[in-house]
Biopython code that builds the backbone (N, CA, C, O; Angstrom):
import numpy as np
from Bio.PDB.StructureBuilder import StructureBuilder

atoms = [
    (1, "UNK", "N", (57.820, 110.820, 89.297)),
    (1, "UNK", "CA", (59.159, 110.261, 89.279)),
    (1, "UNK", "C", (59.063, 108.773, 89.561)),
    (1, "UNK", "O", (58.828, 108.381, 90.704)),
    (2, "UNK", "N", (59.240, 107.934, 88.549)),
    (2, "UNK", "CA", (59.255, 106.540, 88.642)),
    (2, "UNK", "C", (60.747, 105.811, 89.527)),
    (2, "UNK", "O", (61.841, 106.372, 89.456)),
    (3, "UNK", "N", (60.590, 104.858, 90.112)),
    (3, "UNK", "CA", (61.664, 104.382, 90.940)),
    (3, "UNK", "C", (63.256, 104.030, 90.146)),
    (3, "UNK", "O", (64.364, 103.833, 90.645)),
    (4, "UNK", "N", (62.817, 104.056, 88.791)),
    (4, "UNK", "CA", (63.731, 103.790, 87.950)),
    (4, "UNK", "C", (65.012, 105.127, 87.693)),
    (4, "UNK", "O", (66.237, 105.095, 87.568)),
    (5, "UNK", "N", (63.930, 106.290, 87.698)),
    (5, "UNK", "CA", (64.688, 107.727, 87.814)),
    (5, "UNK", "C", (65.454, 108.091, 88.487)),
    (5, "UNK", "O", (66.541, 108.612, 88.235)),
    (6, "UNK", "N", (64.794, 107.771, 89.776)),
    (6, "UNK", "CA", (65.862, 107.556, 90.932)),
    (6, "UNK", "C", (67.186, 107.345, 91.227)),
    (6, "UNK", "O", (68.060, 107.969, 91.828)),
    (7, "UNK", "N", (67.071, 105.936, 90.444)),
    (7, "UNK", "CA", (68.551, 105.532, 90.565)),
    (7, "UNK", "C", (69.483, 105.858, 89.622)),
    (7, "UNK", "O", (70.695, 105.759, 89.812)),
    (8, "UNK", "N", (68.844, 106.339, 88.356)),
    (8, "UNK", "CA", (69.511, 106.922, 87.452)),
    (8, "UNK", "C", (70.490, 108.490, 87.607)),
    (8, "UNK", "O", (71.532, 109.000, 87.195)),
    (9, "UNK", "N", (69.295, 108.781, 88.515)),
    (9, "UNK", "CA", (70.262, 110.524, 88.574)),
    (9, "UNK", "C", (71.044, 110.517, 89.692)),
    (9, "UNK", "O", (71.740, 111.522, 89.841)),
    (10, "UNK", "N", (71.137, 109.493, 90.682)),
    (10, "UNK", "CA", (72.741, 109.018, 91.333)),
    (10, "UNK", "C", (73.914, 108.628, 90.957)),
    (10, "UNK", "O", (74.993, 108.665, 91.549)),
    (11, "UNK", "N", (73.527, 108.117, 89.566)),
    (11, "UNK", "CA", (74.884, 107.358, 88.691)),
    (11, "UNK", "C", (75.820, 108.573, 88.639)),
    (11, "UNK", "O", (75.505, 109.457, 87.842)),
    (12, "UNK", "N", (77.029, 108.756, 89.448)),
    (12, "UNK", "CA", (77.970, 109.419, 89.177)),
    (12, "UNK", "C", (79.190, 109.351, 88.195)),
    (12, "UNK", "O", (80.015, 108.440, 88.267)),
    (13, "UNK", "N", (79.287, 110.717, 86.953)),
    (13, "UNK", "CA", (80.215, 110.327, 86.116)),
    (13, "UNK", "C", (81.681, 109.863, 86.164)),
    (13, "UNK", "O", (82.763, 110.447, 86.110)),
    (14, "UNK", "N", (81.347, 108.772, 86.268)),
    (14, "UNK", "CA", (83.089, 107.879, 86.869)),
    (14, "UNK", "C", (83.957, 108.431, 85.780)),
    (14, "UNK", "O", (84.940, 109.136, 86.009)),
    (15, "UNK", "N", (83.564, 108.093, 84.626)),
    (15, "UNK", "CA", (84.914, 108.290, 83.487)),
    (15, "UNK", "C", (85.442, 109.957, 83.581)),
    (15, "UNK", "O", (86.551, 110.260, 83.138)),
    (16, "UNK", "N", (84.665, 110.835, 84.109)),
    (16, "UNK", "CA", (84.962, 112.017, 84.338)),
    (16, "UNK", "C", (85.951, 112.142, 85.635)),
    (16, "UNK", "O", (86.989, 112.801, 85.686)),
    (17, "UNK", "N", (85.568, 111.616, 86.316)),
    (17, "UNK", "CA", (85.935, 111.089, 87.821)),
    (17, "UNK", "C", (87.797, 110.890, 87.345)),
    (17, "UNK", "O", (88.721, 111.563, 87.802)),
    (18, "UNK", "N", (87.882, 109.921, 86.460)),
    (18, "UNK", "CA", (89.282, 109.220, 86.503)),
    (18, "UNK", "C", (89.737, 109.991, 85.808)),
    (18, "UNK", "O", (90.905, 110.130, 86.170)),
    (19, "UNK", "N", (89.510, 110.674, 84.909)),
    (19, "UNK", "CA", (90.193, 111.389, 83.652)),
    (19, "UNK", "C", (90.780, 112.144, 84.928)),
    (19, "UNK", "O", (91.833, 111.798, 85.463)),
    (20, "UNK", "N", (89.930, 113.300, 85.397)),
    (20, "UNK", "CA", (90.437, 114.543, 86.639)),
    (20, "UNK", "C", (91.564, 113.791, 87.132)),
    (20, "UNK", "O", (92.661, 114.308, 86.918)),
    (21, "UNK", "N", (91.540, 112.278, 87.970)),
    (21, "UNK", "CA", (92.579, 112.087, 89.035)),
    (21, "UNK", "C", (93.913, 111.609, 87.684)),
    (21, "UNK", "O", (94.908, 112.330, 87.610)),
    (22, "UNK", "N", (93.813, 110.707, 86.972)),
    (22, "UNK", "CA", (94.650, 110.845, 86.270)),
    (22, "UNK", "C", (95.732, 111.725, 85.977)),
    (22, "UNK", "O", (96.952, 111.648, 86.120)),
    (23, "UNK", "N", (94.626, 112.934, 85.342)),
    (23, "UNK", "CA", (95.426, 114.170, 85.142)),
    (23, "UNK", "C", (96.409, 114.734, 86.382)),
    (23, "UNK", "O", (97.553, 115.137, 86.168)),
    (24, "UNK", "N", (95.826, 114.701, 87.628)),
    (24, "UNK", "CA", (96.681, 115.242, 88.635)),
    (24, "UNK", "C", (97.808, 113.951, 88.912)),
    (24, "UNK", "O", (98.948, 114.383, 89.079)),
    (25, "UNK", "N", (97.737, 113.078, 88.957)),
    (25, "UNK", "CA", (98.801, 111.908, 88.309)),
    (25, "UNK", "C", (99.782, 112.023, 87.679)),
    (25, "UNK", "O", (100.873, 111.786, 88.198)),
    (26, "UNK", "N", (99.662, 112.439, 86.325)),
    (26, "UNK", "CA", (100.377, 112.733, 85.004)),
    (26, "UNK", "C", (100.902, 113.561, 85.587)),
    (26, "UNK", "O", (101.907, 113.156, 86.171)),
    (27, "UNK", "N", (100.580, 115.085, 85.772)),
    (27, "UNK", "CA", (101.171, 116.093, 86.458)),
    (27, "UNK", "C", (101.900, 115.923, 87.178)),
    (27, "UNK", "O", (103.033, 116.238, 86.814)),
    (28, "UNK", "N", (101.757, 115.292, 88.737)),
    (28, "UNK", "CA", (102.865, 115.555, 89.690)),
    (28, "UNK", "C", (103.751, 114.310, 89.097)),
    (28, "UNK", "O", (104.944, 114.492, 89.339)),
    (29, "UNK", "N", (103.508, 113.176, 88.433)),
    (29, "UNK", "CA", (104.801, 112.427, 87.770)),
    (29, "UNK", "C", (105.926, 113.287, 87.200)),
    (29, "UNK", "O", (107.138, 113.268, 87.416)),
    (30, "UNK", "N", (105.000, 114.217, 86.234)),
    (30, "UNK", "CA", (105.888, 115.119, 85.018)),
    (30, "UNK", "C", (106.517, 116.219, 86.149)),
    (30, "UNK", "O", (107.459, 116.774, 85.583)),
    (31, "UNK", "N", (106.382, 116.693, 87.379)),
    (31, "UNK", "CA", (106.762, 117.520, 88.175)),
    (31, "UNK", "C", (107.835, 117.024, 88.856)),
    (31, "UNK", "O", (108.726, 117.721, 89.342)),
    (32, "UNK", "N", (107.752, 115.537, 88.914)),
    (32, "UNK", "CA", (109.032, 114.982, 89.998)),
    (32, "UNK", "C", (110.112, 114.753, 88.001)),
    (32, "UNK", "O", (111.177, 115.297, 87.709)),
    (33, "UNK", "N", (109.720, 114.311, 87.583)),
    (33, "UNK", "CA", (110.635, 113.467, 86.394)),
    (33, "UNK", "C", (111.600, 114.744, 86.218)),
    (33, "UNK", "O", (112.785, 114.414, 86.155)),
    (34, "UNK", "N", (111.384, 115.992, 86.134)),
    (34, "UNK", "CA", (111.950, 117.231, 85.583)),
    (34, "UNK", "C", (113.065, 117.917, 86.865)),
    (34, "UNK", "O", (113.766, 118.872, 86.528)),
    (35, "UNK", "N", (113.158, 117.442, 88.135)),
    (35, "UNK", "CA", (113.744, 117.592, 89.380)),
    (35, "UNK", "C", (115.111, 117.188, 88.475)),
    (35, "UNK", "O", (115.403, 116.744, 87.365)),
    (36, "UNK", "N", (115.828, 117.715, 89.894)),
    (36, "UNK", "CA", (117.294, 117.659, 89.647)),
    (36, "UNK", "C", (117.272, 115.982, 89.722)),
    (36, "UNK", "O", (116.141, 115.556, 89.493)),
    (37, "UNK", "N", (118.199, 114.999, 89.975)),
    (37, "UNK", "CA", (118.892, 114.286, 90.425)),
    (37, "UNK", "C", (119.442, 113.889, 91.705)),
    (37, "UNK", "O", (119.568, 112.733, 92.110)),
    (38, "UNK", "N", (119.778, 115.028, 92.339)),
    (38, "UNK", "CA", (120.149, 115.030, 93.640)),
    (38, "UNK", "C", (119.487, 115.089, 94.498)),
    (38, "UNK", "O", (119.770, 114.792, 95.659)),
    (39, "UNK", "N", (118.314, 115.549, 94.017)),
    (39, "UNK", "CA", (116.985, 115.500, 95.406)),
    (39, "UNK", "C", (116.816, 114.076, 95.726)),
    (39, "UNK", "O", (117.027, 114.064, 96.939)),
    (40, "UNK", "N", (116.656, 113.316, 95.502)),
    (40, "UNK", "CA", (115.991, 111.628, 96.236)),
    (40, "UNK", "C", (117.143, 111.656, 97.380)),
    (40, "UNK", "O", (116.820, 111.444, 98.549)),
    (41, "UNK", "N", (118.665, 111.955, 96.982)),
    (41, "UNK", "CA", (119.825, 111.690, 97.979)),
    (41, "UNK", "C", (119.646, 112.981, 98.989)),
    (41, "UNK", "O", (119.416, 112.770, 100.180)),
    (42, "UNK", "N", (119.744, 114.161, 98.542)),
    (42, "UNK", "CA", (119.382, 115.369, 99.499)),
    (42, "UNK", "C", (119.083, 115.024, 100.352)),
    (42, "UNK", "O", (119.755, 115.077, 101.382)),
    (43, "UNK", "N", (117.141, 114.182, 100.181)),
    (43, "UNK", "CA", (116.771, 114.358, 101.517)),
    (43, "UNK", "C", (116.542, 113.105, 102.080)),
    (43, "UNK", "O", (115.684, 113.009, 102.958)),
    (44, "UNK", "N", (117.233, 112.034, 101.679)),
    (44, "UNK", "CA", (117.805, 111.234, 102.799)),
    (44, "UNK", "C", (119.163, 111.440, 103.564)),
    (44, "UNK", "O", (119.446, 110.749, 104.543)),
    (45, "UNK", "N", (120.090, 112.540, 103.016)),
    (45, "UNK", "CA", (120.781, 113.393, 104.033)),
    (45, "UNK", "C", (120.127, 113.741, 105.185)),
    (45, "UNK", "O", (120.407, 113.427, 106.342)),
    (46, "UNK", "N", (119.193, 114.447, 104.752)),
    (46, "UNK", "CA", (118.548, 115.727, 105.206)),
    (46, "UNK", "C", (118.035, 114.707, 107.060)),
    (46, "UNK", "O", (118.277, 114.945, 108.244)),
    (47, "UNK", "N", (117.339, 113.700, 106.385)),
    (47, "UNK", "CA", (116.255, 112.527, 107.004)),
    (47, "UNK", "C", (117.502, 112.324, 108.457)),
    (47, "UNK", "O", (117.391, 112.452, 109.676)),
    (48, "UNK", "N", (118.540, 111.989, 107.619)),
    (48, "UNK", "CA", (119.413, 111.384, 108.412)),
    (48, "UNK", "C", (119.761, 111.851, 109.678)),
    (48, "UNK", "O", (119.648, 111.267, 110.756)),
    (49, "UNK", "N", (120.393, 113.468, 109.330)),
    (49, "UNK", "CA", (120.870, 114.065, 110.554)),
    (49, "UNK", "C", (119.634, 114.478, 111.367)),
    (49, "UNK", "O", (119.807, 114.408, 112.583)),
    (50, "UNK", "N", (118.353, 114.918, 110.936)),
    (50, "UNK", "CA", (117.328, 115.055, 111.568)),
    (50, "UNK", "C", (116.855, 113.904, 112.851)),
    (50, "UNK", "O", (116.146, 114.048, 113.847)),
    (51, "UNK", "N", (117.550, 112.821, 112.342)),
    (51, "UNK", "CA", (116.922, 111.263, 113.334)),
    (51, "UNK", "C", (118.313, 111.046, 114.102)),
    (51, "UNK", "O", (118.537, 109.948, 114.611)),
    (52, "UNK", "N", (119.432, 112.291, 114.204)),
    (52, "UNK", "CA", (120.100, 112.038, 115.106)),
    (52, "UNK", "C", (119.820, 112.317, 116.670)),
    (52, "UNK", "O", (120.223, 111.916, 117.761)),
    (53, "UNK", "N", (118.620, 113.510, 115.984)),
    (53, "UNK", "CA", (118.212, 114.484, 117.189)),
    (53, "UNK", "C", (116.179, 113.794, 117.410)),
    (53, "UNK", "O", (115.458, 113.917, 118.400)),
    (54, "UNK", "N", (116.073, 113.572, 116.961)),
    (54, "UNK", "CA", (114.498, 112.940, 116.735)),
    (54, "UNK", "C", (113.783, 111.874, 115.927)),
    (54, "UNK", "O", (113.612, 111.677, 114.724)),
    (55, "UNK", "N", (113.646, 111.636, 116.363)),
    (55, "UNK", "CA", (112.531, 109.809, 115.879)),
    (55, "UNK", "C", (111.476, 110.338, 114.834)),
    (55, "UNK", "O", (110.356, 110.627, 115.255)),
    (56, "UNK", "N", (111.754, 110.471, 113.572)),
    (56, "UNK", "CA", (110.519, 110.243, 112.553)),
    (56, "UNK", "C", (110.924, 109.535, 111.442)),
    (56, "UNK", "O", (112.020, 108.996, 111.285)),
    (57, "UNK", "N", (109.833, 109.566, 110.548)),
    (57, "UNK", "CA", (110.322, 108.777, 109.539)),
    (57, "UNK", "C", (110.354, 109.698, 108.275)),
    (57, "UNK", "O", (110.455, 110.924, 108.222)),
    (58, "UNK", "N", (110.226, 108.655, 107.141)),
    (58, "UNK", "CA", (110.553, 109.302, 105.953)),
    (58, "UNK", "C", (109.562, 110.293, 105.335)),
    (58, "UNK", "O", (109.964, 111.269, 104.701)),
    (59, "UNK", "N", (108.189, 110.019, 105.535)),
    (59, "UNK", "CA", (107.248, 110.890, 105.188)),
    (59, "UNK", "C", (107.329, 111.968, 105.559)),
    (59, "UNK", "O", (107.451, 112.925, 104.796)),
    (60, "UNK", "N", (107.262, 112.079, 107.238)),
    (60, "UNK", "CA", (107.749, 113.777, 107.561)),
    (60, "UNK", "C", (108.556, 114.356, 107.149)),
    (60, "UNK", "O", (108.848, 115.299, 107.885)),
    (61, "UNK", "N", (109.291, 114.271, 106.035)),
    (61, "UNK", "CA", (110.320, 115.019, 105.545)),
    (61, "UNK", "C", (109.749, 115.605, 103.945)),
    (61, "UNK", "O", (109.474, 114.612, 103.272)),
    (62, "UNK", "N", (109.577, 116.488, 103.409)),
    (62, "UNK", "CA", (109.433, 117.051, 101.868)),
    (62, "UNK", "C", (110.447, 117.754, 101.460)),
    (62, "UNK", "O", (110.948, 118.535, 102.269)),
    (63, "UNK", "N", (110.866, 117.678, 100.439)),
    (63, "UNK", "CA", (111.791, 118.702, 99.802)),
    (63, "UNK", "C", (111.526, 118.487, 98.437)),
    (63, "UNK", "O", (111.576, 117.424, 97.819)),
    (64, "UNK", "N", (111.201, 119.752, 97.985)),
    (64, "UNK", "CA", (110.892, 119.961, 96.461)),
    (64, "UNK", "C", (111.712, 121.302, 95.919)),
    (64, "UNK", "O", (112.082, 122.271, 96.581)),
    (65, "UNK", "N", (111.834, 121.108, 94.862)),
    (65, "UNK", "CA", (112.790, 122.642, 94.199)),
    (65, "UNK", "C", (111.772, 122.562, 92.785)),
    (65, "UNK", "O", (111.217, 121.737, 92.060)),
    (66, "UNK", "N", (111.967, 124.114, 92.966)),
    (66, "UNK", "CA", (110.521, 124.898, 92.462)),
    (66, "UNK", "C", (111.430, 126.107, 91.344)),
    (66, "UNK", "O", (112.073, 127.072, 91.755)),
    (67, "UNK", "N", (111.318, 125.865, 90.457)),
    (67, "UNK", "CA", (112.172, 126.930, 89.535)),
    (67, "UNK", "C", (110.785, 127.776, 89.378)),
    (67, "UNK", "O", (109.634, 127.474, 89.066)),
    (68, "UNK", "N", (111.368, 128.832, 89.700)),
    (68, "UNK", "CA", (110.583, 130.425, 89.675)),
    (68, "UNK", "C", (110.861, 131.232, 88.491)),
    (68, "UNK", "O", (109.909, 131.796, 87.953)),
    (69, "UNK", "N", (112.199, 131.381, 87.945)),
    (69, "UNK", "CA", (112.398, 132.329, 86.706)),
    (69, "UNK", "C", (113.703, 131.600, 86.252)),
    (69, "UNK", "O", (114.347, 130.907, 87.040)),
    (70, "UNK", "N", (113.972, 131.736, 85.294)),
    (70, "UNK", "CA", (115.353, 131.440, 84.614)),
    (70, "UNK", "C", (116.669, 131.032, 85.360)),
    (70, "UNK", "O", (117.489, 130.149, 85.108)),
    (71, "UNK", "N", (116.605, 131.927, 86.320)),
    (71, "UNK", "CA", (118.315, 132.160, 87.229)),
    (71, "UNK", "C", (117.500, 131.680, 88.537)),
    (71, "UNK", "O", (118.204, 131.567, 89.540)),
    (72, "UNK", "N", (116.383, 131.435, 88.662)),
    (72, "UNK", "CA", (116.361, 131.489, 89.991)),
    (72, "UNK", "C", (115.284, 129.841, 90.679)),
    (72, "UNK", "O", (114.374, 129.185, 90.172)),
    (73, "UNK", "N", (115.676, 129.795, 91.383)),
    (73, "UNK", "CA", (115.579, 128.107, 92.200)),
    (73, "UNK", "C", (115.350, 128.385, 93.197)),
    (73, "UNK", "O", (116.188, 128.957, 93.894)),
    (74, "UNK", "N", (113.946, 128.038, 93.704)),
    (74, "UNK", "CA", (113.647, 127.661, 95.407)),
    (74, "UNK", "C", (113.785, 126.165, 95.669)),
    (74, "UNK", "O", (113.492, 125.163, 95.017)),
    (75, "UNK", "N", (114.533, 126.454, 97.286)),
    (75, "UNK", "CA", (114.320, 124.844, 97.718)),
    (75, "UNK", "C", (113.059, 125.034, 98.660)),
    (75, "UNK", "O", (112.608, 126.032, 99.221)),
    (76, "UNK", "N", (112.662, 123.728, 98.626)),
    (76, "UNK", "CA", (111.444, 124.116, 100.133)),
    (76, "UNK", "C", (111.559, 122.662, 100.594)),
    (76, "UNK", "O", (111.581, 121.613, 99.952)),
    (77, "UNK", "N", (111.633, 122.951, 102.057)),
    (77, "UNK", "CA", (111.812, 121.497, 103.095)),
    (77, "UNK", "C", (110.951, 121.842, 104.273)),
    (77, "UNK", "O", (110.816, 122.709, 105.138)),
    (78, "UNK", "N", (110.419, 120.670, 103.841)),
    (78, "UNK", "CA", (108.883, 120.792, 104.725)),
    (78, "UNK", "C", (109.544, 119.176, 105.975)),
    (78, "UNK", "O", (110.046, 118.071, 105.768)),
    (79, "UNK", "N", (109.055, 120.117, 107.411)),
    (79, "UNK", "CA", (109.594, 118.889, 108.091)),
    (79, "UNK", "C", (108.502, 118.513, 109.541)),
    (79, "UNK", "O", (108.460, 119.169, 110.583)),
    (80, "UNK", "N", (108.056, 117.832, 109.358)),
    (80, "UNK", "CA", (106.967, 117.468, 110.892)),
    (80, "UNK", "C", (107.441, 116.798, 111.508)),
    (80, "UNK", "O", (107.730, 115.608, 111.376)),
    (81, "UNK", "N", (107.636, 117.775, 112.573)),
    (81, "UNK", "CA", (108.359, 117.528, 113.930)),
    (81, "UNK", "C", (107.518, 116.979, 114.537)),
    (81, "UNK", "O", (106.448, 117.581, 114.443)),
    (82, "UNK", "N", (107.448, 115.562, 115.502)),
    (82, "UNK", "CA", (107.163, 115.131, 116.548)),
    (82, "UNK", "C", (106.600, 115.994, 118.029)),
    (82, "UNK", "O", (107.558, 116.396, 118.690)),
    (83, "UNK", "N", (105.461, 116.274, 118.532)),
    (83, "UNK", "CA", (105.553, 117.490, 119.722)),
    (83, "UNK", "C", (106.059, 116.987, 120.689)),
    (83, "UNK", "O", (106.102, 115.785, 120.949)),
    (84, "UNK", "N", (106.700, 118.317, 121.613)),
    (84, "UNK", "CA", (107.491, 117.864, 122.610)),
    (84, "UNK", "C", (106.993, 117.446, 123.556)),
    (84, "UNK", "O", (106.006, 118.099, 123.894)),
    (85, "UNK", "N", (107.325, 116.276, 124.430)),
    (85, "UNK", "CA", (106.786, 116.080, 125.317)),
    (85, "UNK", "C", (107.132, 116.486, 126.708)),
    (85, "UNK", "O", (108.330, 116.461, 126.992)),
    (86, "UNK", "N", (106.307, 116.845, 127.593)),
    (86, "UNK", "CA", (106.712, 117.706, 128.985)),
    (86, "UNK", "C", (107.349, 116.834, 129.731)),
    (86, "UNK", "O", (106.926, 115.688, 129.581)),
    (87, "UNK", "N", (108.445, 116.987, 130.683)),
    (87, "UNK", "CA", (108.916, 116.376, 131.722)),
    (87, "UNK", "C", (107.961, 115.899, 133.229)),
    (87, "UNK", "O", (108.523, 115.318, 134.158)),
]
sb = StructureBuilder()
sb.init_structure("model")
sb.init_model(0)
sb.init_chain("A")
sb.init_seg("    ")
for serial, (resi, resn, name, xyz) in enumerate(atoms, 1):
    if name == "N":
        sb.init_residue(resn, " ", resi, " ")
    sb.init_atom(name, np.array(xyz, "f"), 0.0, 1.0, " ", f" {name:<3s}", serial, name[0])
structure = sb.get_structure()
C-alpha cells in the first residue's frame, strides 16, 4: 500500500453526502408548504399563553398537523417545559 492509497480511500463521497441532506431539505420544505395556514399563528397563540405561566422561548414549542386518512387530522404539540425548581 503506497502512501498515495492512503489518502485516497479516505476521500469521502461528498456529492453523495449533499444529494441525501438535500433530499431531507426538499422534504421537510414540501411537508411545511402543504400545512394549513393557521399553524405559524396557532402556535404563537399557543407560545403566548404558555409564557404567562413559564419562561421559554419559541423553539420549545412544536406543532405540526399530520393528515392520517382522508377525514382525519392529527394535531401534535410538542412542548419543553423548563424543570422545576425546588424551594
Amino acid at each position: 500500500m503506497s502512501l498515495l492509497d492512503y489518502f485516497r480511500s479516505s476521500a469521502k463521497p461528498t456529492a453523495n453526502i449533499a444529494k441525501e441532506r438535500l433530499q431531507i431539505i426538499v422534504a421537510h420544505e414540501r411537508k411545511q408548504r402543504h400545512g394549513p395556514d393557521y399553524l405559524p399563528q396557532l402556535k404563537q397563540d399557543i407560545l403566548e399563553v404558555i409564557r404567562r405561566y413559564v419562561s421559554i422561548s419559541e423553539d420549545q414549542v412544536s406543532v405540526q398537523l399530520e393528515q392520517k386518512e382522508d377525514d382525519l387530522s392529527v394535531l401534535e404539540l410538542n412542548v419543553a417545559l423548563p424543570e422545576e425548581r425546588s424551594a
